[in-house]
N, C-alpha and C positions, 0 to 999 in steps of 0.2 A: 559516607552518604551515597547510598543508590542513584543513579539517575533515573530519569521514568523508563525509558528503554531497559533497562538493566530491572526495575521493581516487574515489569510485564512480565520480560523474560523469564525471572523466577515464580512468577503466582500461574503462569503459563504451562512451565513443565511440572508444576507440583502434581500432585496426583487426584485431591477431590477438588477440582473445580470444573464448572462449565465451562468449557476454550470459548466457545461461539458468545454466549453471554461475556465474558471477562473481555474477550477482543473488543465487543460492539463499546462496552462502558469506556476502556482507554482510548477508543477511536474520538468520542467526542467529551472527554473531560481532559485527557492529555496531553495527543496527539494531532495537529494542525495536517489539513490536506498539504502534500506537495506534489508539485508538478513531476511527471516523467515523458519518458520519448521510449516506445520498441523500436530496437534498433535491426531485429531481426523477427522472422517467421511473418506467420500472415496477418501480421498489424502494422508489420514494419510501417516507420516514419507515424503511424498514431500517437496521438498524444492523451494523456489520461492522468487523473489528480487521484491520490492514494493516503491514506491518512495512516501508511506504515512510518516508521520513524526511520527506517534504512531500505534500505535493497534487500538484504540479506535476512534479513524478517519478513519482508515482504514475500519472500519467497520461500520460508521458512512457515508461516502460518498463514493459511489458505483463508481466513474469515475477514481478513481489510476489504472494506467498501473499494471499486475502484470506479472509475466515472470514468469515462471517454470524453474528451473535451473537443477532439478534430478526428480527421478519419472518416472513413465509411462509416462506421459503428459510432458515431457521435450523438452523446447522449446517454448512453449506453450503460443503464449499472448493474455490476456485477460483481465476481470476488475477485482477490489477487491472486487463486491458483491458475491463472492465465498467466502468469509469470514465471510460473515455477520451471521452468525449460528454457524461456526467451532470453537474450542479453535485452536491458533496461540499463537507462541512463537518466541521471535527475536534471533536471532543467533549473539551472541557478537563478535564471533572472526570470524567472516565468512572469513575475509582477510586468514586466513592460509590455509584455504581451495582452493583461486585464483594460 
């Protein structure tokens, strides 16, 4: 049995499909926002919700939603190829922070 990570990543690199569509559909039937933190470059210490299911995807397919949640840029949405170079780190207890 596939996990949903693992179904993405296959219907992802298949060859006829919409990336940008297939991204947007598992972002909100799948995958749940989590919290992260840049830990480096010019957003260092922002904080931003990403509806990737790793780091490594996230930074892997440039079409995840990402929000700004703190920071100068708070509020802010955009995609997660603002990731693609940064160290990022997930925020475990983000809930005590809501």
């Amino acid at each position: 049995m596939m996990t949903d990570e693992e179904l993405f990543e296959f219907c992802y690199f298949s060859r006829k499909v919409r990336r940008e569509d297939l991204t947007t559909n598992f972002e909100y039937a799948y995958f749940y926002p989590l919290e992260y933190v840049f830990m480096t470059g010019p957003f260092k210490g922002s904080r931003f919700r990403c509806h990737a299911p790793s780091i490594r995807l996230m930074k892997q397919v440039p079409y995840f939603t990402l929000e700004f949640i703190s920071g100068p840029c708070k509020g802010i949405i955009t995609r997660s190829l603002l990731t693609y170079d940064q160290d990022v780190r997930l925020i475990s207890d983000w809930k005590k922070y809501v």
